[in-house]
C-alpha positions in Angstrom: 95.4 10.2 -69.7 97.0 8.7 -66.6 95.1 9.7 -63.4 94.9 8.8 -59.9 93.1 10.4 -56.8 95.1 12.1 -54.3 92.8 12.8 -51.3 89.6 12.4 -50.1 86.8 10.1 -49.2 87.8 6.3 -50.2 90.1 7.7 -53.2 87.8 6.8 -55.5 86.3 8.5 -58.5 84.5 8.4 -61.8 85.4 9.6 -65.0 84.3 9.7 -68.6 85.8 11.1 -72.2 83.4 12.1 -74.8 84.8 12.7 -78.8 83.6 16.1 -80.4 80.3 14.0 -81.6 79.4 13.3 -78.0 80.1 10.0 -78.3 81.0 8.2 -74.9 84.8 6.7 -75.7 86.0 6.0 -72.2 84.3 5.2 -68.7 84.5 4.1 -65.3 83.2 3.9 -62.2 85.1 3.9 -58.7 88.5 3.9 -59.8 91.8 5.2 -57.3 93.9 5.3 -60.8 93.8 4.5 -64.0 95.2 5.1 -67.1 93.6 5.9 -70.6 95.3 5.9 -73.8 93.2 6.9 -77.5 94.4 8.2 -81.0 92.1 10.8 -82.0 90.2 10.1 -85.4 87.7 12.7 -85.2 89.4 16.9 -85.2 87.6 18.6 -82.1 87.2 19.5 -78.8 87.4 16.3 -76.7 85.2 16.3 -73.2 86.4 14.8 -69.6 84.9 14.9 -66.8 86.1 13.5 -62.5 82.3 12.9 -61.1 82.6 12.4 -57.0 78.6 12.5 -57.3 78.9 8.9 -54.8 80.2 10.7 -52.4 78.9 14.4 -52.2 80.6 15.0 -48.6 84.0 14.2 -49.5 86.4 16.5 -51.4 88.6 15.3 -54.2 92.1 15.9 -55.0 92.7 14.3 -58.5 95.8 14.2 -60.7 95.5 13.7 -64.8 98.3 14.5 -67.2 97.6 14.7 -71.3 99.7 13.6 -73.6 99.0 15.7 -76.4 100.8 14.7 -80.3 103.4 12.6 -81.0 106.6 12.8 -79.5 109.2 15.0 -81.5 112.2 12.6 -82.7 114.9 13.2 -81.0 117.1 13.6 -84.0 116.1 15.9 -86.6 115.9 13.3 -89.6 115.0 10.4 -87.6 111.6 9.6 -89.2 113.0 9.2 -92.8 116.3 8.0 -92.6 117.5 4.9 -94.5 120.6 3.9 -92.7 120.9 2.1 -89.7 121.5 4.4 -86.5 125.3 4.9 -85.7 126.4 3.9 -82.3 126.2 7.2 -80.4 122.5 8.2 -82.1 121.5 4.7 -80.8 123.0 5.6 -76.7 121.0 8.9 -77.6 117.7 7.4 -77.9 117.8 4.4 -75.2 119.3 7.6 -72.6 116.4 9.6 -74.0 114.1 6.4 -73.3 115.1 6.1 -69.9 115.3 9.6 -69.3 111.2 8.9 -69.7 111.0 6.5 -67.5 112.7 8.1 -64.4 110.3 11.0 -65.4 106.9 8.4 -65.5 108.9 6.8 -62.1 109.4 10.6 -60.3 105.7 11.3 -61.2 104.1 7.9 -59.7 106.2 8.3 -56.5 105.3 12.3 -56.2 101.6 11.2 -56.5 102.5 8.3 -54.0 104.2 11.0 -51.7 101.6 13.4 -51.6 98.3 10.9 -50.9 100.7 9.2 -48.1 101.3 13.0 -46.6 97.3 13.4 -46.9 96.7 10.3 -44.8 99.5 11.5 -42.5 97.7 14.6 -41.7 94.8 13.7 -41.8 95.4 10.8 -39.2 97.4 13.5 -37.0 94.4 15.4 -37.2 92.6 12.2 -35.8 95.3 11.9 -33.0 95.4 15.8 -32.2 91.2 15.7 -31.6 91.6 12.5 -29.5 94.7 13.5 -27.3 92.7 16.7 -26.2 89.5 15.1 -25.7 91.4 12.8 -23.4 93.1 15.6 -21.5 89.7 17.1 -20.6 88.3 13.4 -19.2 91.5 13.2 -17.3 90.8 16.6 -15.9 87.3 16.0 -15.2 87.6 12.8 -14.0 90.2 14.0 -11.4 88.4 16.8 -10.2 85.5 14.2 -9.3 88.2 12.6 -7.9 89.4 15.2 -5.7 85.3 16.3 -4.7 84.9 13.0 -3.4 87.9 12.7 -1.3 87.3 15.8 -0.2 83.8 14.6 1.1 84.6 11.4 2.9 87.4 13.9 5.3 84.7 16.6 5.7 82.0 16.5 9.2 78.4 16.5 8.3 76.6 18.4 10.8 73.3 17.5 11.6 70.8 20.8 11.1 68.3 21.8 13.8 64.5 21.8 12.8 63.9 23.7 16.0 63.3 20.9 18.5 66.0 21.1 21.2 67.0 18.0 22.6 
C-alpha cells in the first residue's frame, strides 16, 4: 500500500489498517508518503482509513495503490519447472522486471508532477491576489497624490462672517 499526499495543508496525513478481527496492523501519524507492505493470514475484509482530523481546514488529495495477490508468472509453467531457464525466457523476465520498474518510476514522478502543479497554482493564486491588491494601493495612493497637488495650486479664499472691512 504505497501512498503519498498530493495537496493540501502541510502534506501530511494519518493512516491506519485494521485485519477482519479489528486488530490494528499498521499506523502512523503525520506522514507525506509511505509505503506498507503485509501478507494476509486472516480471509476478510481488511479496513483503511486517511484521517486529516489535525488539520480540519485543509483538504486532502491522497494517492494509495493495492497490490492485490501474487503476481502471475510470466510464463505459464514457471512455478514448477525443473530446468534451468533458457536464454530468451531469462531476457523475458529481467525486460518484464524492468518493465516494473519504469512503471513504479512513471508513477512516483506523476505523483511528483502533480503536487509540484498544486504548489504552482496555488502560489499563482498567491501572486494573482497580491498583484491586484497592489494595483488598487497604486491607484489609491495616486489619486491622494493627485488631490494634494491639486490643493497646493488652488486659492483659498477667505469667507466673510459679515463684518466689512
Amino acid at each position: 500500500l504505497p501512498t503519498q499526499v498530493i495537496s493540501g495543508g502541510h502534506y501530511d496525513v494519518d493512516c491506519y489498517v485494521e485485519d477482519p478481527n479489528g486488530k490494528t496492523i499498521y499506523q502512523e501519524t503525520k506522514k507525506q508518503y509511505d509505503s506498507f507492505s503485509h501478507h494476509t493470514e486472516i480471509k476478510g475484509v481488511y479496513t483503511f482509513c486517511f484521517s486529516n482530523e489535525f488539520s480540519t481546514f485543509s483538504h486532502k488529495i491522497v494517492y494509495f495503490d493495492f497490490q492485490v495477490g501474487d503476481e502471475p508468472p510470466i510464463l505459464p509453467d514457471m512455478n514448477n519447472r525443473v530446468t534451468a531457464l533458457t536464454q530468451m525466457e531469462s531476457a523475458c523476465v529481467t525486460i518484464h522486471e524492468m518493465l516494473n520498474a519504469v512503471i513504479d518510476s512513471q508513477t512516483h514522478y506523476r505523483l511528483r508532477e502533480a503536487q509540484d502543479r498544486s504548489r504552482a497554482e496555488e502560489l499563482n493564486g498567491r501572486v494573482s491576489y497580491w498583484s491586484v491588491g497592489e494595483t488598487l494601493i497604486l491607484f489609491v495612493v495616486s489619486i491622494g497624490q493627485v488631490m494634494l497637488l491639486k490643493s497646493f495650486f488652488t486659492e483659498k479664499r477667505l469667507s466673510s462672517s459679515g463684518a466689512g472691512t
